[in-house]
Residue frames as a rotation matrix with the C-alpha (Angstrom) as fourth column:
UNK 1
0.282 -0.796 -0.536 -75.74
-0.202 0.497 -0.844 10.30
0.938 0.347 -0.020 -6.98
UNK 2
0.973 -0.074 -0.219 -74.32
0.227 0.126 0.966 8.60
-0.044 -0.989 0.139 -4.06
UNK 3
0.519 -0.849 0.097 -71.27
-0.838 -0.528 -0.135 9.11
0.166 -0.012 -0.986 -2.38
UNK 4
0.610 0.045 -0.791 -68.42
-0.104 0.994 -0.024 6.47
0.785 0.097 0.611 -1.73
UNK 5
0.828 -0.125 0.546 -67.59
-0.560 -0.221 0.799 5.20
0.021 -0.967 -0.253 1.21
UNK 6
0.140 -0.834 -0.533 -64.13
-0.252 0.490 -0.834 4.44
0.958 0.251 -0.141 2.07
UNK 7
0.852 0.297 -0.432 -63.25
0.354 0.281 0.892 2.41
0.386 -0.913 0.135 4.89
UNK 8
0.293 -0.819 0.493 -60.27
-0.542 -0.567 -0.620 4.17
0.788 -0.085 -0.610 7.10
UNK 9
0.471 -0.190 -0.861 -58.10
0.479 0.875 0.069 1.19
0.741 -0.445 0.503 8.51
UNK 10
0.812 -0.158 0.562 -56.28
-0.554 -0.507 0.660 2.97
0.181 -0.847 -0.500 11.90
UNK 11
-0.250 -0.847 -0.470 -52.67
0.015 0.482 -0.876 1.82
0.968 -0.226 -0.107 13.05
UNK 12
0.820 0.394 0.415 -53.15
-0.495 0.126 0.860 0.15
0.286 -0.911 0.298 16.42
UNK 13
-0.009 -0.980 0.199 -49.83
-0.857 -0.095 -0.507 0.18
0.516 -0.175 -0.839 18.60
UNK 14
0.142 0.497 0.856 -52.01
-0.736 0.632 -0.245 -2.54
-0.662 -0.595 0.455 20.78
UNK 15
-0.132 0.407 -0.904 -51.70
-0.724 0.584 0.368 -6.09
0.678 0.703 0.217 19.23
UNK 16
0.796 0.603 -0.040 -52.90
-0.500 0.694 0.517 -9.54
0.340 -0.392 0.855 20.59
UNK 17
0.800 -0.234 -0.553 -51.25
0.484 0.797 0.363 -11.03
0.356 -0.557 0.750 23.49
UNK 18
-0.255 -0.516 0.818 -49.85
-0.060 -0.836 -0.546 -7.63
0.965 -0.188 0.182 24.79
UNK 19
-0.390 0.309 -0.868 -49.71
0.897 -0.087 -0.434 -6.84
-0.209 -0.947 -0.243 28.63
UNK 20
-0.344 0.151 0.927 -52.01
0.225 -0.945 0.237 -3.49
0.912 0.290 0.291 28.93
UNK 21
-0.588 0.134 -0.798 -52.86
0.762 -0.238 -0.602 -1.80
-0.271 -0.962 0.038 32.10
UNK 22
0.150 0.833 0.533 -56.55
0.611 -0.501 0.612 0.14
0.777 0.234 -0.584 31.81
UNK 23
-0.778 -0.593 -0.208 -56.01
0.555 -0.492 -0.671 3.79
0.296 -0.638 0.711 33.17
UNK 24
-0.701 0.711 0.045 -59.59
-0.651 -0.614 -0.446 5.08
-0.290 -0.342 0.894 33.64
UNK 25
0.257 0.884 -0.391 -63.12
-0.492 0.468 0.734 3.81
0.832 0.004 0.555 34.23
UNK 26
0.777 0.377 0.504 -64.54
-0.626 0.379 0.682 1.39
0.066 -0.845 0.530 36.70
UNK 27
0.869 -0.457 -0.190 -61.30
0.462 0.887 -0.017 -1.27
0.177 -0.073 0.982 35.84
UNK 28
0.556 -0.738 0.381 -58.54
-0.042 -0.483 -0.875 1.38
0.830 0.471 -0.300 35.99
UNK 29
0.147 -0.634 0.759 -55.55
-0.975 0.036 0.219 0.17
-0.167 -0.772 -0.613 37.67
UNK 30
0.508 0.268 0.819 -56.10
-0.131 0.963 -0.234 -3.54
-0.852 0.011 0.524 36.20
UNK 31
-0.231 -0.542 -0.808 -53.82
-0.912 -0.168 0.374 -5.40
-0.338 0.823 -0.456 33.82
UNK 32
0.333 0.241 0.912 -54.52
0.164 0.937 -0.308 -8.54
-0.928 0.252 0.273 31.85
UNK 33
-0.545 -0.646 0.534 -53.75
0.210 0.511 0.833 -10.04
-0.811 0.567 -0.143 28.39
UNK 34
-0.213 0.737 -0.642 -54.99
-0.767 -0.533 -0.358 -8.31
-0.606 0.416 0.678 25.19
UNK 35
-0.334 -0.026 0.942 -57.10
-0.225 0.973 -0.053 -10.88
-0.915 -0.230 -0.331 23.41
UNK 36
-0.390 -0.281 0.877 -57.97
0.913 0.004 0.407 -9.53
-0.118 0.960 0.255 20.26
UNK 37
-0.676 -0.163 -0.718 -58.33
0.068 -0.985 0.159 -5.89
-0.733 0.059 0.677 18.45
UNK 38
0.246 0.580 0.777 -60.86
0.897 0.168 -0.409 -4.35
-0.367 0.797 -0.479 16.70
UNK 39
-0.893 -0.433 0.126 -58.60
0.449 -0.830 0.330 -1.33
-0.038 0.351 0.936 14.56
UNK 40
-0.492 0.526 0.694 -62.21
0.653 -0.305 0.694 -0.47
0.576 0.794 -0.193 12.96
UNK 41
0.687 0.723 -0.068 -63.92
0.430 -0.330 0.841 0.28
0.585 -0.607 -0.537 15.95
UNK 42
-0.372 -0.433 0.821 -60.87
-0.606 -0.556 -0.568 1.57
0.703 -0.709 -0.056 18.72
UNK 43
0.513 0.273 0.814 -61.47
-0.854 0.260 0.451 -1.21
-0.089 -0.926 0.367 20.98
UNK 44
-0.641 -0.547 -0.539 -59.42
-0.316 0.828 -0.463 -4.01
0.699 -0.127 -0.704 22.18
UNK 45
0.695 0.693 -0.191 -60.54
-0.359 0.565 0.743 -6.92
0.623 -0.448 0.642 24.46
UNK 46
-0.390 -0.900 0.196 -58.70
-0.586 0.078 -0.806 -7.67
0.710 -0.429 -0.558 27.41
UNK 47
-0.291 -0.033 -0.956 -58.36
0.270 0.956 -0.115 -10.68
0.918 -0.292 -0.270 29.72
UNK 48
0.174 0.435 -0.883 -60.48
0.980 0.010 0.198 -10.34
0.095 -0.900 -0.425 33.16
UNK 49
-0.894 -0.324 -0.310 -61.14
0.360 -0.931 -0.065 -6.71
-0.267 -0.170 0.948 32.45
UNK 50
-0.604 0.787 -0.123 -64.42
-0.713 -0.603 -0.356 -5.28
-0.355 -0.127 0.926 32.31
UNK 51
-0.893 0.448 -0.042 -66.37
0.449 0.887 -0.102 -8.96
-0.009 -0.110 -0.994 33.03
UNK 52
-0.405 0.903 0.145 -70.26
-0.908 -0.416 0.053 -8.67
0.108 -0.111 0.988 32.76
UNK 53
-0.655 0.460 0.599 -72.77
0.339 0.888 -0.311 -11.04
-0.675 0.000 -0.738 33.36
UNK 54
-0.530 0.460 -0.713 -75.03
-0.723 0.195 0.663 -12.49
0.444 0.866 0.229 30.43
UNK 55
-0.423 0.625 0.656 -78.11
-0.561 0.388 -0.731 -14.01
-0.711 -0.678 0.186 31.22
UNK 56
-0.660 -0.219 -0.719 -78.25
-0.751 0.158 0.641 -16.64
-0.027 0.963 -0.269 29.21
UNK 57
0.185 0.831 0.524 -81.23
-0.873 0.384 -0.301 -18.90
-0.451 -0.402 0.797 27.99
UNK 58
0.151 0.387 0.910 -81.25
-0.608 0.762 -0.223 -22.29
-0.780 -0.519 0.350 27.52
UNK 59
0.447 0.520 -0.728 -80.96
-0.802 -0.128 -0.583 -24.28
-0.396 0.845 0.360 24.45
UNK 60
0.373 -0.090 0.923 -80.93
-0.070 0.990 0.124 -28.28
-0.925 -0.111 0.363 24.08
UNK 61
0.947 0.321 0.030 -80.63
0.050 -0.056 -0.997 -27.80
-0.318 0.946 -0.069 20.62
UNK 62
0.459 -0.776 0.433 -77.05
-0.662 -0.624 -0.415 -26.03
0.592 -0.096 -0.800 21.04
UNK 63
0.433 -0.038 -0.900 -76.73
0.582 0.774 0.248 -28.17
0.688 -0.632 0.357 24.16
UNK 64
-0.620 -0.538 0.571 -76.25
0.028 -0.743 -0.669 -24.98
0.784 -0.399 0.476 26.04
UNK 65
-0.273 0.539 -0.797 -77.09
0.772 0.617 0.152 -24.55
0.574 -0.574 -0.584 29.58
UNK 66
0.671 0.460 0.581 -79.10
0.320 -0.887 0.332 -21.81
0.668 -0.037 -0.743 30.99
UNK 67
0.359 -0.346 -0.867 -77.85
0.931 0.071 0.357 -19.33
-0.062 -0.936 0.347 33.82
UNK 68
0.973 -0.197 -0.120 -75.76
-0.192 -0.980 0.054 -16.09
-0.128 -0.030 -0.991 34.35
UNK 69
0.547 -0.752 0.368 -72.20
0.837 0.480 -0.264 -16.01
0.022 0.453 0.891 32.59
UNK 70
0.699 -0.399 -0.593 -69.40
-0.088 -0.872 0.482 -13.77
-0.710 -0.285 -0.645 32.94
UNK 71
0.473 -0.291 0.832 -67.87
0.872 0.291 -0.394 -12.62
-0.128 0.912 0.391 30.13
UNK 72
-0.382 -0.895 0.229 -65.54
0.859 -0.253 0.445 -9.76
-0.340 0.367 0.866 28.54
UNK 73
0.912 0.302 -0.279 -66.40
0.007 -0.690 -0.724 -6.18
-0.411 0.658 -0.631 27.10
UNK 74
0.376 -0.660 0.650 -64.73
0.816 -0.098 -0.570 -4.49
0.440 0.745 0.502 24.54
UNK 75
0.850 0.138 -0.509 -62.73
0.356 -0.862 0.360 -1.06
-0.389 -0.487 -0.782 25.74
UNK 76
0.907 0.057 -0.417 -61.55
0.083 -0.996 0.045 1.71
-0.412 -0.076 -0.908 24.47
UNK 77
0.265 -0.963 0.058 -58.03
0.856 0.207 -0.473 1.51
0.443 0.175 0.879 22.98
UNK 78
0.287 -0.254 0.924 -57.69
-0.107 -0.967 -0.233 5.57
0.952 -0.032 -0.304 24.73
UNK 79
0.881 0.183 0.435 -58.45
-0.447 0.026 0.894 3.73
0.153 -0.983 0.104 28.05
UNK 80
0.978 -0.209 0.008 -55.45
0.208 0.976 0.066 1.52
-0.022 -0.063 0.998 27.57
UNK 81
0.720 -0.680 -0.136 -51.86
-0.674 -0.733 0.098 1.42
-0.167 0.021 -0.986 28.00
UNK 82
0.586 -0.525 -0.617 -49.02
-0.204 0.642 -0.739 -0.87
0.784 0.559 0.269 26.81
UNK 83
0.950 -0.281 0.138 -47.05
-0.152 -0.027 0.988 -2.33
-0.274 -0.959 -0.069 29.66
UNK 84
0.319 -0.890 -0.327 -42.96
-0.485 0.143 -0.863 -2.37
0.815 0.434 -0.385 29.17
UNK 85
0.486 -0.519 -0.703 -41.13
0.538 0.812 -0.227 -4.74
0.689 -0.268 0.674 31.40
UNK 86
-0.506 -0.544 -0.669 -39.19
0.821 -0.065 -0.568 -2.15
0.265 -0.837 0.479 33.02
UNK 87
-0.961 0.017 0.277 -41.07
-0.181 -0.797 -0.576 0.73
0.211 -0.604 0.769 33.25
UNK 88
-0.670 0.713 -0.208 -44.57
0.217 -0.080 -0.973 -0.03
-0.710 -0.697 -0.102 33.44
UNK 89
0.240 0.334 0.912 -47.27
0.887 0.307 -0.346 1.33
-0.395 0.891 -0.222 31.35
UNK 90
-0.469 -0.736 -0.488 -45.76
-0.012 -0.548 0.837 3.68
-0.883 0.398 0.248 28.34
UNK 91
0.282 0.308 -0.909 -46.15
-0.686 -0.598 -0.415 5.43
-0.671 0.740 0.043 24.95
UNK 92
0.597 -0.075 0.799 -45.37
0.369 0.910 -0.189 3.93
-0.713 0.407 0.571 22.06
UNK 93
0.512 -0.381 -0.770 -42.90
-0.655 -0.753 -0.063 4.92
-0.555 0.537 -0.635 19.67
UNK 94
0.892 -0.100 0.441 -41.56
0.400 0.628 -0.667 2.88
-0.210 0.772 0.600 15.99
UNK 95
0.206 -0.937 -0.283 -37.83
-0.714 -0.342 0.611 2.96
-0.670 0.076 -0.739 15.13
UNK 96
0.824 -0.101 -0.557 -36.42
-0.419 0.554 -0.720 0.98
0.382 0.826 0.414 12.22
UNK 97
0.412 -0.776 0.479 -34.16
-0.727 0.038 0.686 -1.43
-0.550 -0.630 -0.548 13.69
UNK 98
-0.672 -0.515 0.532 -31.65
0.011 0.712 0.702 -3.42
-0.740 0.478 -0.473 11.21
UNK 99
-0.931 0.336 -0.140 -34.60
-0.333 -0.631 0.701 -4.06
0.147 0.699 0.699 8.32
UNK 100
-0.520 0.722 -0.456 -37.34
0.809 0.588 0.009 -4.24
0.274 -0.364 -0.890 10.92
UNK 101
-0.549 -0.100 0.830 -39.52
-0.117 -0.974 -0.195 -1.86
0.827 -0.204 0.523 12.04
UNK 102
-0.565 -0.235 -0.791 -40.03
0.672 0.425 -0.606 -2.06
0.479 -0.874 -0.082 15.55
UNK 103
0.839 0.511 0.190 -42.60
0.052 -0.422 0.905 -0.89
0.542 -0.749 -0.381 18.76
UNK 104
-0.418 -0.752 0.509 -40.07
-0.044 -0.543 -0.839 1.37
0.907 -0.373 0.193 21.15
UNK 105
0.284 0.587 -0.758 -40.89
0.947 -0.050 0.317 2.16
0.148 -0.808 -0.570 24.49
UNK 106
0.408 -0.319 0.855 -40.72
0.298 -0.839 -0.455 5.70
0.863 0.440 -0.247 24.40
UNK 107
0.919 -0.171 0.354 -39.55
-0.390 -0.283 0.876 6.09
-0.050 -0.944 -0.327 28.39
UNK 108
0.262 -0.910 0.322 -36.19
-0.022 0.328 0.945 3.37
-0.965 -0.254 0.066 28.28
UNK 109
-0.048 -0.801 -0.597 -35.70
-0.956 -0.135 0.259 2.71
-0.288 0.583 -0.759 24.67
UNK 110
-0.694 -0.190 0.695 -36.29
-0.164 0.981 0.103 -1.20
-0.701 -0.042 -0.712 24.85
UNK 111
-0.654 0.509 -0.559 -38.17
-0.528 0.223 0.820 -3.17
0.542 0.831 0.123 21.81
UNK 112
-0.187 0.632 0.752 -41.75
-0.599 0.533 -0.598 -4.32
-0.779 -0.562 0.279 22.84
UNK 113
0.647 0.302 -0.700 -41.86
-0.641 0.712 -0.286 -6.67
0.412 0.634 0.655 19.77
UNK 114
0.674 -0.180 0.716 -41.07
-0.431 0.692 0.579 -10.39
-0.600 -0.699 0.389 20.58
């Protein structure tokens, strides 16, 4: 008999078009613009933040041209940090505000939802 596999969806405090500021690894100290999340995996993409180059081949077909491209990795959501306006980068924390529930900044208190 097999077993079944359930998939376990993760709450990610991170959402698209956040400021985040990467605190370890080779980018740490860099902030940029989160461009999209992957909950499943614990990784977010982030704007000019761990660039590679892709050697990329040809293909008329595509009308792609050959060469060396710089492009995006994925990293860590652990490596990451939410930036707040006034303090910088900060914990998250959820409060129910009126009949919303709401991203805190756990350091001032201010709502990081827009």
């Amino acid at each position: 008999m097999g077993t079944a596999t359930t998939t376990i969806h993760k709450r990610v405090d991170i959402r698209r078009n956040d400021t985040v500021k990467v605190m370890t690894g080779r980018d740490a100290g860099k902030e940029g613009r989160v461009l999209r999340v992957f909950p499943d995996d614990g990784k977010v993409l982030v704007e000019h933040v761990m660039t590679v180059k892709k050697h990329v081949r040809p293909n008329p077909q595509r009308n792609i041209k050959g060469g060396i491209a710089e492009q995006e990795r994925r990293i860590s959501l652990s490596n990451v940090a939410l930036v707040c306006a006034t303090c910088g980068p900060v914990r998250v924390g959820h409060e129910v505000r009126g009949d919303r529930k709401v991203r805190v900044c756990k350091k001032c208190g201010t709502t990081l939802d827009k």
